[in-house]
OpenMM code with the backbone's topology and positions (N, CA, C; nanometers):
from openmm import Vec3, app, unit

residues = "UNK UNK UNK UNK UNK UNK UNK UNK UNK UNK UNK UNK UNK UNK UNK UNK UNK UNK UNK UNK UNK UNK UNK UNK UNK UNK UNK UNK UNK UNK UNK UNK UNK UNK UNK UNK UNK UNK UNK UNK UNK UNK UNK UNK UNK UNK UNK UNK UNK UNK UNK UNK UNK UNK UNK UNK UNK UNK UNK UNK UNK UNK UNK UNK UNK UNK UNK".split()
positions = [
    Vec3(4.3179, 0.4316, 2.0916),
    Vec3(4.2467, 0.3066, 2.0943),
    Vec3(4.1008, 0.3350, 2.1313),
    Vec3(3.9611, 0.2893, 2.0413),
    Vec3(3.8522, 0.3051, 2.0740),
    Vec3(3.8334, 0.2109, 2.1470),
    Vec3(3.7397, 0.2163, 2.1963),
    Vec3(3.6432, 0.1189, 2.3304),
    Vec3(3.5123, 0.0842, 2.2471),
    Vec3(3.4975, -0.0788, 2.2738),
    Vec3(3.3402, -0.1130, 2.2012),
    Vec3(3.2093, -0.0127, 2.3000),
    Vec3(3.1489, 0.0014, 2.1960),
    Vec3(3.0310, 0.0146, 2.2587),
    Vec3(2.9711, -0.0319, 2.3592),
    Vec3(2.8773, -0.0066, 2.4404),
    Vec3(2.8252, -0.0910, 2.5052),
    Vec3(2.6824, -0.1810, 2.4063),
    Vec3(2.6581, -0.2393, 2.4626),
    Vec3(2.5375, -0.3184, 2.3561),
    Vec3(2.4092, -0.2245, 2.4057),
    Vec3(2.3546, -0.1791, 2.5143),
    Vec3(2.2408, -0.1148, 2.5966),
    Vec3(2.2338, 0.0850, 2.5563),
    Vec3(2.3989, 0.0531, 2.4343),
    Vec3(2.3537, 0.2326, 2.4248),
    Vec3(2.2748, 0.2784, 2.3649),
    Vec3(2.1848, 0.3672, 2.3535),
    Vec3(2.0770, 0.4190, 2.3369),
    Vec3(2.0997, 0.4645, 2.1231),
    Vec3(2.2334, 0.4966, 2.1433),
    Vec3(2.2767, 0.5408, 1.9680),
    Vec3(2.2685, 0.4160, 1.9476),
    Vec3(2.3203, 0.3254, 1.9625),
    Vec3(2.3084, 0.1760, 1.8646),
    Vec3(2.1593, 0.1590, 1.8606),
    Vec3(2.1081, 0.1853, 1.9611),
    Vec3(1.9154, 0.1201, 2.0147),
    Vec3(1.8563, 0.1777, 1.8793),
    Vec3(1.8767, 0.2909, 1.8510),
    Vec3(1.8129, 0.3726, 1.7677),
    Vec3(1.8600, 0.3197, 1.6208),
    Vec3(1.9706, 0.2785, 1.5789),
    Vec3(2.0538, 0.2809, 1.4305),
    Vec3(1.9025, 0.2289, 1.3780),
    Vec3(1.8821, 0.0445, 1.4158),
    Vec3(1.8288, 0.0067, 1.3243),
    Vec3(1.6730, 0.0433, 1.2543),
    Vec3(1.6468, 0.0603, 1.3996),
    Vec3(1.4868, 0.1274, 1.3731),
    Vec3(1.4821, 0.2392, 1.2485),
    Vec3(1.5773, 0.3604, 1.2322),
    Vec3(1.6013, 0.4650, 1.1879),
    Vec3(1.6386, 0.3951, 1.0325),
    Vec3(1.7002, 0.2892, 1.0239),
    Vec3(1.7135, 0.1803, 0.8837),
    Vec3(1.6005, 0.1179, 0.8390),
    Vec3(1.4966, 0.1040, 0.9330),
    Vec3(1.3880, -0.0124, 0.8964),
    Vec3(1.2920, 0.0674, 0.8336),
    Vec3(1.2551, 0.2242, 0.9050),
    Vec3(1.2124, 0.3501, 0.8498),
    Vec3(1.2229, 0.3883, 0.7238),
    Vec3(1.3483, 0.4192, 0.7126),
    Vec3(1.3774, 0.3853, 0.5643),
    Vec3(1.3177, 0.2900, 0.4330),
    Vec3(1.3399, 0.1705, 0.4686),
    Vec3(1.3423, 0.0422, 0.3988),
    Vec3(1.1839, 0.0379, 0.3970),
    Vec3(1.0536, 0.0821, 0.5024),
    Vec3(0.9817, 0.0814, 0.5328),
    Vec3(0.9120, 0.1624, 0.4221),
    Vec3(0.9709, 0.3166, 0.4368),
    Vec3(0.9077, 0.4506, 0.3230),
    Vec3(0.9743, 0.3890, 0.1791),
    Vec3(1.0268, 0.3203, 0.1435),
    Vec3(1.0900, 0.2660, 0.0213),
    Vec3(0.9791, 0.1774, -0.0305),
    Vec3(0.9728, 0.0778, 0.0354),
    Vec3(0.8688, -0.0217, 0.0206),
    Vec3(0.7491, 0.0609, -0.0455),
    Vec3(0.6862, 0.1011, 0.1229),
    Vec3(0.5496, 0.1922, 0.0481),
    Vec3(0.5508, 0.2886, -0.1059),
    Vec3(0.6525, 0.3729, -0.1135),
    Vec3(0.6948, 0.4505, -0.2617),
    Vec3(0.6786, 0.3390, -0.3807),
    Vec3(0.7550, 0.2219, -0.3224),
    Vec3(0.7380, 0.1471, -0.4709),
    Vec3(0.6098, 0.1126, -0.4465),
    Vec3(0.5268, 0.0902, -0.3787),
    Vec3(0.4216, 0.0023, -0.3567),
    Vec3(0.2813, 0.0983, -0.4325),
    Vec3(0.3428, 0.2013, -0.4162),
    Vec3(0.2529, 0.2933, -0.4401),
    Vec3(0.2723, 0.3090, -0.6152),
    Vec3(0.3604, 0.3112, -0.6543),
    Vec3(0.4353, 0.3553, -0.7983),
    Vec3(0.3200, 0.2331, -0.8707),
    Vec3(0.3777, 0.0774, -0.7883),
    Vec3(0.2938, -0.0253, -0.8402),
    Vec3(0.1446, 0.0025, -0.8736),
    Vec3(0.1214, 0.0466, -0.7696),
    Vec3(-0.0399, 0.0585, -0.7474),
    Vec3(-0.0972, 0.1555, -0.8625),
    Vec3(-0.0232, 0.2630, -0.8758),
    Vec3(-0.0808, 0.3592, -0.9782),
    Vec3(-0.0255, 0.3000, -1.1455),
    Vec3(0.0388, 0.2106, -1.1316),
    Vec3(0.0944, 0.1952, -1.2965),
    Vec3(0.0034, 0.0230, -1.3153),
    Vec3(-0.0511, -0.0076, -1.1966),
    Vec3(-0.1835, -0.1467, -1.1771),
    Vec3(-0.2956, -0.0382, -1.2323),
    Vec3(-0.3103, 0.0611, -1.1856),
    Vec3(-0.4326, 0.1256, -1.2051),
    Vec3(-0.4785, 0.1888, -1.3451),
    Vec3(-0.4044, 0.2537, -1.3452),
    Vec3(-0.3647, 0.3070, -1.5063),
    Vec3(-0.3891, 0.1784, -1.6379),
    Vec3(-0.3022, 0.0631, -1.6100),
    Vec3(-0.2974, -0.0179, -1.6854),
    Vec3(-0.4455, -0.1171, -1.6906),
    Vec3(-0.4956, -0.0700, -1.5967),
    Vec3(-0.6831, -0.1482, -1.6064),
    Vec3(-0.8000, -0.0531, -1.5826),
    Vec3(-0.7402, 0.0883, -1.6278),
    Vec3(-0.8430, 0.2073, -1.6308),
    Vec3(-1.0159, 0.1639, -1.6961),
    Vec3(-0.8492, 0.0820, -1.8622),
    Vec3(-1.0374, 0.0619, -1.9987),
    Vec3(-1.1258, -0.0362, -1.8827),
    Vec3(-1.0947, -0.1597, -1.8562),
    Vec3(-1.1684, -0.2829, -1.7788),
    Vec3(-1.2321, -0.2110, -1.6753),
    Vec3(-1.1900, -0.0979, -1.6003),
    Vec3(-1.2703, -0.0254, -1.4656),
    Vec3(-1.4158, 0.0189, -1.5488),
    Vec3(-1.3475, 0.1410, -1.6119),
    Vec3(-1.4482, 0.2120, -1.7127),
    Vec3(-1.5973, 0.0828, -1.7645),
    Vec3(-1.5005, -0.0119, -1.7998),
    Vec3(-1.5806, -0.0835, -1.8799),
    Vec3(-1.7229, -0.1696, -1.7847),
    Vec3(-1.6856, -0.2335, -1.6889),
    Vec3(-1.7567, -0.2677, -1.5666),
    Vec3(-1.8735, -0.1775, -1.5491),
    Vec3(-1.7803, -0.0533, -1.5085),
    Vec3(-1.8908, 0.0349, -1.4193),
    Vec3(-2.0118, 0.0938, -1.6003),
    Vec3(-1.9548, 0.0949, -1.6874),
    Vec3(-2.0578, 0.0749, -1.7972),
    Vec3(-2.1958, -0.0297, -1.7857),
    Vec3(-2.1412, -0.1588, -1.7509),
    Vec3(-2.1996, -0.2578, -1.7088),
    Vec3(-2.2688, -0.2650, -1.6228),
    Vec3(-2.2379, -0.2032, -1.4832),
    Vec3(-2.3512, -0.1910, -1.3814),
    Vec3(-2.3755, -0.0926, -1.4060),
    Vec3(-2.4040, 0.0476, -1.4404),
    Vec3(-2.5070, 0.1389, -1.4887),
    Vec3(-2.6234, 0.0450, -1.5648),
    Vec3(-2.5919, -0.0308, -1.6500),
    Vec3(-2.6891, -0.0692, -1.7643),
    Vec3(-2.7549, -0.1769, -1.7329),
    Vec3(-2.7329, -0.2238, -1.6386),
    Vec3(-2.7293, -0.3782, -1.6006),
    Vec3(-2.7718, -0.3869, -1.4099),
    Vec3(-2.6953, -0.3062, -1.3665),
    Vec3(-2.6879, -0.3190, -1.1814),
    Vec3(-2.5917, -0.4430, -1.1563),
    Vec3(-2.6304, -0.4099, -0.9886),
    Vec3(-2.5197, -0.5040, -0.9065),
    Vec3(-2.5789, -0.6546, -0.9183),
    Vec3(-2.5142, -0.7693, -0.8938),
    Vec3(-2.5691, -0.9086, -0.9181),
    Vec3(-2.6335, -0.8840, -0.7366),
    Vec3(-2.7556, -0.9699, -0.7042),
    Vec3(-2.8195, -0.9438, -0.5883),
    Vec3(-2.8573, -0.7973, -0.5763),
    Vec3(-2.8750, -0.7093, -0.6519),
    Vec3(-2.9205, -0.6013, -0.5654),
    Vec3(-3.0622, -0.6024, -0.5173),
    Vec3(-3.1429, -0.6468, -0.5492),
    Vec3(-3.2496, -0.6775, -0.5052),
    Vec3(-3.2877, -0.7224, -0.4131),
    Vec3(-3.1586, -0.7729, -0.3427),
    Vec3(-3.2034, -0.8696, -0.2053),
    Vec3(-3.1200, -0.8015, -0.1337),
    Vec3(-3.0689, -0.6774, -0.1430),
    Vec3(-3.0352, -0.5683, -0.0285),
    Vec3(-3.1222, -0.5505, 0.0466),
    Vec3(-3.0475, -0.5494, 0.2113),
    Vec3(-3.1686, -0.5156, 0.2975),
    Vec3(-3.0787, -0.3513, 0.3569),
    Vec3(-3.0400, -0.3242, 0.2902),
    Vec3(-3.0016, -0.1492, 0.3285),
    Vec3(-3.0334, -0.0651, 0.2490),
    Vec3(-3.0364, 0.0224, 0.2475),
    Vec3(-3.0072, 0.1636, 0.1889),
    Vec3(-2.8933, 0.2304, 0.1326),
] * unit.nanometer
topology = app.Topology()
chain = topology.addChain("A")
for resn in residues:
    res = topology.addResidue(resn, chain)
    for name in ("N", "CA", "C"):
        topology.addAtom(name, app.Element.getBySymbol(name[0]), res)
C-alpha cells in the first residue's frame, strides 16, 4: 500500500515548474519558426522600403536633433 504524498514535498514542488519549462521552450521554438517564415515571407516589401529610404530618406529627418 502506497502513502499520498505530502503536498509540501519538494519532488511534487518541482514537477510543474520542470512542465512549464517545457511548454515555455516550445512556445519560443514555434515562435521563432513563426518569426523566420513572417520574415522570409516579407523579405521583397523589406528590400523594397529600404530602396525607398536610400532614394528618398526617413519622413522628418530633418528635424533630428541627434546624430
Amino acid at each position: 500500500m502506497s502513502r499520498p504524498m505530502p503536498k509540501n514535498d519538494p519532488a511534487r514542488e518541482n514537477e510543474r515548474p520542470v512542465s512549464n519549462a517545457l511548454e515555455n521552450a516550445s512556445q519560443v521554438s514555434s515562435m521563432d519558426a513563426e518569426k523566420k517564415k513572417w520574415m522570409e515571407a516579407n523579405r521583397v516589401a523589406f528590400a523594397a522600403y529600404d530602396a525607398l529610404v536610400d532614394r528618398i530618406g526617413l519622413f522628418g529627418e530633418e528635424h533630428r536633433n541627434f546624430e
